[in-house]
C-alpha positions in Angstrom: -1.4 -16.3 1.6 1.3 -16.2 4.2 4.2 -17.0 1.4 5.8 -13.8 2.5 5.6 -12.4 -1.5 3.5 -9.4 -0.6 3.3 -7.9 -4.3 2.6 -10.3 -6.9 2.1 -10.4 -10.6 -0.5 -12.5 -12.1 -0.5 -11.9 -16.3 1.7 -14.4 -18.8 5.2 -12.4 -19.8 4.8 -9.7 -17.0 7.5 -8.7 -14.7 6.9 -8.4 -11.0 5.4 -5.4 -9.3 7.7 -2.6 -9.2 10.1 -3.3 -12.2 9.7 -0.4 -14.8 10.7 -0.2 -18.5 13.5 1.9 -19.1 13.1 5.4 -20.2 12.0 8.5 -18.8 8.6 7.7 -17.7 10.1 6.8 -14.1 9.1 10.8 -12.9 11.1 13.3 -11.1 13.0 12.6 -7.9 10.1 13.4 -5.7 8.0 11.2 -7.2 10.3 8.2 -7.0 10.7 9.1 -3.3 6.9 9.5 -2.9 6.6 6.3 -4.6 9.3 4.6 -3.1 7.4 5.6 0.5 4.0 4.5 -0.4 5.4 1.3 -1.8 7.0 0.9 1.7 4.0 1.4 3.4 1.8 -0.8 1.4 4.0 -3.7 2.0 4.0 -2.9 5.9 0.3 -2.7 6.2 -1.0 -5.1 3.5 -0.6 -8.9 4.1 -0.5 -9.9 0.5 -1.4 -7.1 -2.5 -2.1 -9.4 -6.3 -1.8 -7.7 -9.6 -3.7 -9.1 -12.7 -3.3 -8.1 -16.1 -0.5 -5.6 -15.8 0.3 -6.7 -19.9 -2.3 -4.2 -20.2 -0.4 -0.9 -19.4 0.9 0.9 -23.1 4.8 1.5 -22.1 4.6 5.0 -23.7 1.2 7.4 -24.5 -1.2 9.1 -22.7 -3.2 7.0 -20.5 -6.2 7.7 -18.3 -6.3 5.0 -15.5 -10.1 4.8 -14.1 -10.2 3.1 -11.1 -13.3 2.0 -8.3 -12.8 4.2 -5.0 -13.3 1.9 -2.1 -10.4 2.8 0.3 -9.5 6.3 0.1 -5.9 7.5 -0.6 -4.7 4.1 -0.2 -6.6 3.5 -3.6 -4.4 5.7 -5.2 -1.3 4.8 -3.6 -2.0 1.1 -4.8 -1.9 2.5 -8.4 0.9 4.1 -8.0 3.0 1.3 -6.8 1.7 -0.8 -9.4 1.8 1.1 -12.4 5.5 1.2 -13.8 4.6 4.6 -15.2 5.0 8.2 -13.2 0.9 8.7 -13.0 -0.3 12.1 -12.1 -3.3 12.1 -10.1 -7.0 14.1 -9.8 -7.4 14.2 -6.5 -10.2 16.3 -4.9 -9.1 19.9 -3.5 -9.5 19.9 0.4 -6.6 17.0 0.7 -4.0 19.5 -0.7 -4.9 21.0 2.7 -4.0 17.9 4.5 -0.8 18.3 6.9 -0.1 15.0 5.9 -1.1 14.1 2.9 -1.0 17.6 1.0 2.8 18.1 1.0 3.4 14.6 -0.8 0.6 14.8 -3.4 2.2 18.5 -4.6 5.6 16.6 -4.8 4.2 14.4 -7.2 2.6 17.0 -9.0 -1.5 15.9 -8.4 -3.7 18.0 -9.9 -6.6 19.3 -7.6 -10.3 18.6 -8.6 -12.8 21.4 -7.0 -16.0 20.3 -6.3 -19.2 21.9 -5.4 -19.7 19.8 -2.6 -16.6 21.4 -0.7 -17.4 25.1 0.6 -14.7 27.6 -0.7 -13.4 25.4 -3.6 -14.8 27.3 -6.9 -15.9 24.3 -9.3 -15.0 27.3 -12.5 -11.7 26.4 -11.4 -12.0 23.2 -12.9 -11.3 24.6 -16.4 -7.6 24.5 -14.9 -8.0 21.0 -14.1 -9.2 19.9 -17.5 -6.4 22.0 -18.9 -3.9 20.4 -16.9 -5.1 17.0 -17.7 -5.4 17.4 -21.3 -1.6 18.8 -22.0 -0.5 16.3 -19.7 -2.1 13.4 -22.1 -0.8 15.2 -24.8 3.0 15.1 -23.4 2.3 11.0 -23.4 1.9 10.8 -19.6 -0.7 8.6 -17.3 -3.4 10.3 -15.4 -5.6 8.7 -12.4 -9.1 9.1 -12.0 -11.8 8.1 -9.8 -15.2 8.3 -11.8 -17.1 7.5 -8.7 -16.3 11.2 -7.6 -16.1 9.8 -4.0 -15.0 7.1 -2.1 -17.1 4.8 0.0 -16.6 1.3 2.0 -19.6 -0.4 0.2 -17.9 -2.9 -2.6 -20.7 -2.1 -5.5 -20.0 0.5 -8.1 -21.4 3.6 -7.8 -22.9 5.4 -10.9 -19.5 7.1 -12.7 -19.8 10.4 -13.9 -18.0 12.0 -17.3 -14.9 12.8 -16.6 -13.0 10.2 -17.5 -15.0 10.1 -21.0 -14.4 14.0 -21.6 -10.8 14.0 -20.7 -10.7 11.5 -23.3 -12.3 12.8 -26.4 -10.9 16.2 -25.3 -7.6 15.1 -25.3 -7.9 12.9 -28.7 -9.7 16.3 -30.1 -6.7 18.8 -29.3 -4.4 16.1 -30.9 -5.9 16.6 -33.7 -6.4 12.2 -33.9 -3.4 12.1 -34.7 -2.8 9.7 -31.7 -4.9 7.7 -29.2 -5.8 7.7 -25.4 -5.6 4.7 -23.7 -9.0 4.4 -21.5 -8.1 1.9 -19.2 -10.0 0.3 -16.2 -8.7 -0.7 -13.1 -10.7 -2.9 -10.4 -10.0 -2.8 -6.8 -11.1 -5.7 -4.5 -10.0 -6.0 -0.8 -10.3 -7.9 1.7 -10.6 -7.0 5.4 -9.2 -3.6 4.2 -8.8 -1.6 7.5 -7.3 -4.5 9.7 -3.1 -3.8 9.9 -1.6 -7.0 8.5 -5.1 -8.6 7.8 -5.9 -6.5 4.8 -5.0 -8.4 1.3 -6.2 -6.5 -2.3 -6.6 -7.7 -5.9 -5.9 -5.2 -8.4 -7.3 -6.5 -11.8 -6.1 -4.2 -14.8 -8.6 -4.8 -17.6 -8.1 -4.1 -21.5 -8.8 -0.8 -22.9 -12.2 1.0 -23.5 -12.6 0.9 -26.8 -13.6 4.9 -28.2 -12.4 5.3 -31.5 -15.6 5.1 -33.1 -16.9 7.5 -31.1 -14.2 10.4 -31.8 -16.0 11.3 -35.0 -19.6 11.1 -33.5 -18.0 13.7 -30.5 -17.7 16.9 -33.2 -21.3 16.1 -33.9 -22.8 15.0 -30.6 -20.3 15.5 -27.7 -23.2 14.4 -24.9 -24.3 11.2 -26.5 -20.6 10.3 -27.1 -19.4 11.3 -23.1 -22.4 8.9 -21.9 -21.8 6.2 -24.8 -17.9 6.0 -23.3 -19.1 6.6 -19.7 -21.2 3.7 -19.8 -18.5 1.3 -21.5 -16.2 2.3 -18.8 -19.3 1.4 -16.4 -19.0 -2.3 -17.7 -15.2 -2.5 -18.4 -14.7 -1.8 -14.3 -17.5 -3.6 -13.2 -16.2 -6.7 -15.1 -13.1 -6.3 -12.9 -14.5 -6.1 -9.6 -16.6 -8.4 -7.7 -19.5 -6.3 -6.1 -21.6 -7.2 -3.0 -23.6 -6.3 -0.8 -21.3 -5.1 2.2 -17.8 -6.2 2.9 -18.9 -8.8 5.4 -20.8 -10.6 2.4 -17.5 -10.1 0.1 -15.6 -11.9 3.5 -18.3 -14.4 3.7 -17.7 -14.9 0.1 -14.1 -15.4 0.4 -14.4 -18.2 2.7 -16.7 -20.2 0.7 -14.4 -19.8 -2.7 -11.6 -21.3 -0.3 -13.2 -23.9 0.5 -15.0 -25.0 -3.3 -11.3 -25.3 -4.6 -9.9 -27.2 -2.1 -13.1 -29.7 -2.2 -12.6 -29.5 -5.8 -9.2 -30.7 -5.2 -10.4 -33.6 -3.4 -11.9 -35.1 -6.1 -9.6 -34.9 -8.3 -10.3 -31.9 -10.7 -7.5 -30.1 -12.2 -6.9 -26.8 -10.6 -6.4 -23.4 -12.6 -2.8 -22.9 -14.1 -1.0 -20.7 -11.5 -0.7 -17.6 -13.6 -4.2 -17.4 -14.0 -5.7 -18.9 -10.6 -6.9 -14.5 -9.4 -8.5 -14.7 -13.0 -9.8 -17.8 -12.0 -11.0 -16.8 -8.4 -12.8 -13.0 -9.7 -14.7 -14.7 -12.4 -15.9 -17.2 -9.6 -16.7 -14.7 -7.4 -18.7 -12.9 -9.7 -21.0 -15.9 -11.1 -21.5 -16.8 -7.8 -22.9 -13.1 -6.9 -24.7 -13.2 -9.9 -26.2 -16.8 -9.2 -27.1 -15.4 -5.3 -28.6 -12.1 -6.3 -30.9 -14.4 -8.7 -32.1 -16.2 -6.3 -32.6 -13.9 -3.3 -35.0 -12.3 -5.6 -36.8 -15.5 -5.8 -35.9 -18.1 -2.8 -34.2 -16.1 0.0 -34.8 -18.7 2.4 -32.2 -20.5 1.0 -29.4 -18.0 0.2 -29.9 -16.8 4.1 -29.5 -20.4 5.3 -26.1 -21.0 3.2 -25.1 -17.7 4.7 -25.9 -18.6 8.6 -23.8 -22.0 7.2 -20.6 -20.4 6.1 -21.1 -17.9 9.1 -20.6 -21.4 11.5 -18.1 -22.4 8.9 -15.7 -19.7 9.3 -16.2 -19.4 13.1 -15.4 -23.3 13.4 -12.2 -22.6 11.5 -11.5 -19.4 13.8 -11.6 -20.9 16.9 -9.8 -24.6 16.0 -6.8 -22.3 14.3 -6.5 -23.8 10.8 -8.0 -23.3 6.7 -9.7 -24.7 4.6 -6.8 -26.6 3.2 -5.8 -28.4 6.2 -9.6 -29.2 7.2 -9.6 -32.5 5.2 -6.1 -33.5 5.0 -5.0 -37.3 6.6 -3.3 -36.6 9.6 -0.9 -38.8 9.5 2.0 -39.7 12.5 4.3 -38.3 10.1 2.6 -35.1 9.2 2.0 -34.9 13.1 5.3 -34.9 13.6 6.6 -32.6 11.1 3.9 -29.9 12.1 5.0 -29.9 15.6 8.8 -29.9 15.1 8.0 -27.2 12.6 6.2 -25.0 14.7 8.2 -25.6 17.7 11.7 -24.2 15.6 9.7 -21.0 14.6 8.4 -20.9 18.2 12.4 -21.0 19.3 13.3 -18.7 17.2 10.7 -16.1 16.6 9.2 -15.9 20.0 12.7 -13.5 21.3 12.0 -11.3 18.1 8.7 -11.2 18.6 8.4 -10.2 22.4 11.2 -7.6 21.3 8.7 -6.4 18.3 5.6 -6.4 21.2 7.6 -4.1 23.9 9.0 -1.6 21.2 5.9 -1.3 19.4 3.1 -1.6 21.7 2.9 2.1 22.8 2.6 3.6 19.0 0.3 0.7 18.0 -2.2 1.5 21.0 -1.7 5.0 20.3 -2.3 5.2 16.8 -5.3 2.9 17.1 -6.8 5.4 19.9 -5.9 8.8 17.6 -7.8 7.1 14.5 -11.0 6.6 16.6 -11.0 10.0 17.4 -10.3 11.2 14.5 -14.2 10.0 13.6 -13.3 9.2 10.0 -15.2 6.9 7.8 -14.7 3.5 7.4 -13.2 4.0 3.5 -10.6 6.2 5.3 -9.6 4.0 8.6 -6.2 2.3 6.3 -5.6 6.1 4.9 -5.6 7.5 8.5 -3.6 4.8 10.1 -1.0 4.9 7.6 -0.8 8.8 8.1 -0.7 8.5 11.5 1.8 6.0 11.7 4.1 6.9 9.6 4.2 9.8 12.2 3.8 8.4 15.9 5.8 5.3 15.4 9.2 7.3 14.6 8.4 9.7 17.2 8.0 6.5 19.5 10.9 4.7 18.6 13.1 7.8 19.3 11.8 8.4 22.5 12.1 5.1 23.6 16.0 4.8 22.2 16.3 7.6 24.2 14.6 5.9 27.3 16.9 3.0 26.9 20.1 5.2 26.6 19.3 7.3 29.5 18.2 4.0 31.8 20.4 1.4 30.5 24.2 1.7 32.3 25.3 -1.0 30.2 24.9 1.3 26.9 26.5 4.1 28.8 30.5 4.8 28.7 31.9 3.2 32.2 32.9 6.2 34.7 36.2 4.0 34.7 36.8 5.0 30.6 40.0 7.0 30.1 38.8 11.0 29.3 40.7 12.0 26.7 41.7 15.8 26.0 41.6 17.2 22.8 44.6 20.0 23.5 47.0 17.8 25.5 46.6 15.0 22.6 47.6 17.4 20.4 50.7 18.5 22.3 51.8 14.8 23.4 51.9 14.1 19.2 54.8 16.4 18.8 58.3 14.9 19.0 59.8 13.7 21.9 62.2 15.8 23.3 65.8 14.7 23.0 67.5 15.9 26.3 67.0 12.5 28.1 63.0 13.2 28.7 61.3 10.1 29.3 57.6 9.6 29.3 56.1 8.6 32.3 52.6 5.9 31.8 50.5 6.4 34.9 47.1 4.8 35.0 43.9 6.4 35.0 41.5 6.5 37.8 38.2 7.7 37.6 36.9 10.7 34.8 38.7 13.5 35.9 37.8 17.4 34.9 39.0 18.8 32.3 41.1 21.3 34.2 42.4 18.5 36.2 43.1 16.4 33.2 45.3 18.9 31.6 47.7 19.4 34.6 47.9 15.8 34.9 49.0 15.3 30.8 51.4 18.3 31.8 53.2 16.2 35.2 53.7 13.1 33.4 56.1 15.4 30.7 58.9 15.5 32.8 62.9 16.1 32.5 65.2 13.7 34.6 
């Protein structure tokens, strides 16, 4: 986890995250800067952010990404950054009024969605938004939307509504068939996602919804055929996601698959192949929800004592400072050894950079922490907000404290000793020397002098025998 690779790919014959075919599906200038930012900022906040089953993406069409809302605009960001595709986005009206987050999601040319739920938004308008959508499929381009309709912490699905299915047939129906929409789901799964530097993701790209046998049944029964596609896009993103509870159960859960591999290990069976050990780790996840759910139905004595277990379990690990790989491994003089002269070099020579990193970013770390409370967001929106935050305190920060530095430091300032150099009287000591036996005359400089004073003394050192 710590391998320092924040983006990774996990699919046979993929590139990694952030390589795009070539061709003009790379967007306009904006969007590459937009892109490029959030990218940035991704890699800052998340710890480690996995990609499965990027093989998945058509390299040309029009695609409709649907994707589980967990986190906010960070959701939509990770799609971004993943897909190697310029993706236009349906994002709800009122962030368009964001002073933050407005300005970049009109550079990248989102489309709003007006709900009823927001006073003032007039959900006719949404013809436009269809409209949009629609011609934008039909150019070959991506679109991203959340079927949820709204984003919430819980990791469970929440019951998707149509869009996603009538933006497809509608968009297959003005093409006459002549070409297909790619339906495809996306899963989101995270991991301690508020916490700066804490939060990982896994962002499981699944294969496509399958709705060609549905485009003729559409002409005749356009209802039955939105909630026959709505439903397979139900199961297509639930099969990528692992859903729980709360987070703290999904944490919990976490823990315990750490520690079944690496017992596992210990006895000698043969780990998953490396390019498919996420695959590996969401279908465990999900039989083991499946197998708890069972049986919290029928013996909840015992799922709420292996809970209270891997509760003490983590909170051993916690407090003696190591995993669940290094729990059982021989310790060894030699491995003794090797840890402590290890740690000891990185001690030496990360512990300058790090109290460096502490004084310079303490002040816009405190303070964005304290504007985020007040803000009283949600908890889906705590990464959202600190990334909007940040991204303005900390260079506001950093300049004044460069500035502090300057004004405070002597030793960055030019010494009062420095020779004061005059624009004018450089320009007049470049011309030729005169030839009637005037000699130049070096006297030394003593402290700054005026400017006035500077000039008369350029002028006296000019001086005929």
């Amino acid at each position: 986890m710590d391998s320092g690779v924040r983006m990774t790919t996990t699919a046979t014959g993929t590139s990694p995250v952030g390589s795009a075919p070539a061709g003009p599906t790379l967007g306009t200038l904006a969007y590459r800067i937009v892109r490029a930012l959030a990218r940035f900022l991704l890699w800052l906040f998340y710890r480690r952010i996995e990609v499965v089953g990027r093989e998945h993406i058509p390299e040309r069409g029009g695609v409709i990404i649907a994707a589980n809302h967990h986190n906010s605009l960070v959701d939509a960001m990770l799609i971004i950054a993943t897909v190697p595709r310029a993706v236009t986005v349906l994002a709800k009206a009122p962030l368009f009024r964001h002073p933050l987050i407005g300005p970049p999601l009109r550079l990248m040319g989102a489309v709003p969605v007006h709900r009823r739920a927001e006073a003032g938004d007039d959900p006719r308008r949404n013809d436009e938004m269809f409209a949009s959508a629609i011609a934008a499929l039909r150019a070959g381009r991506v679109i991203l939307i959340f079927p949820e309709g709204t984003t919430q912490p819980q990791p469970i699905l929440m019951p998707l509504r149509t869009g996603a299915a009538r933006l497809a047939l509608g968009a297959e129906r003005a093409m006459g068939g002549a070409s297909r929409v790619t339906l495809l789901p996306v899963g989101l799964v995270f991991h301690d996602p508020g916490t700066f530097r804490s939060a990982s993701v896994q962002i499981t790209i699944g294969s496509p919804v399958t709705t060609a046998d549905l485009t003729a049944a559409h002409r005749d029964r356009p209802e039955e055929a939105v909630r026959a596609i709505t439903a397979r896009l139900t199961e297509s993103i639930s099969a990528q996601i692992v859903e729980a509870q709360d987070q703290y159960s999904l944490d919990l859960l976490a823990v315990l698959e750490r520690a079944w591999w690496q017992e596992a290990a210990r006895r000698g069976e043969p780990a998953p192949p490396r390019g498919e050990a996420a695959e590996s780790t969401l279908a465990w996840k999900q039989r083991v929800m499946r197998a708890g759910r069972y049986l919290a139905a029928r013996e909840p004595h015992r799922v709420a004592a292996l809970r209270r277990k891997i509760e003490v379990y983590r909170s051993h690990l916690d407090e003696v400072g190591i995993t669940s790989a290094q729990l059982g491994q021989p310790y060894t003089p030699s491995l003794v050894v090797s840890y402590v002269a290890t740690n000891l070099l990185w001690l030496a020579l990360g512990l300058p950079l790090a109290c460096w990193g502490i004084v310079s970013h303490a002040a816009p770390y405190w303070l964005t922490g304290q504007i985020v409370k007040r803000l009283g967001q949600t908890a889906e929106e705590e990464a959202t907000d600190k990334m909007a935050v940040g991204l303005v305190i900390y260079p506001l920060l950093w300049a004044i404290e460069g500035w502090l530095v300057w004004r405070l430091a002597p030793a960055l300032r030019p010494s009062d000793r420095a020779v004061w150099f005059d624009g004018a009287a450089l320009a007049r000591a470049a011309r030729p020397i005169p030839t009637s036996g005037a000699r130049l005359r070096l006297v030394p400089h003593g402290p700054r002098a005026p400017p006035a004073a500077a000039r008369r003394a350029w002028r006296a050192r000019w001086r005929a025998p």
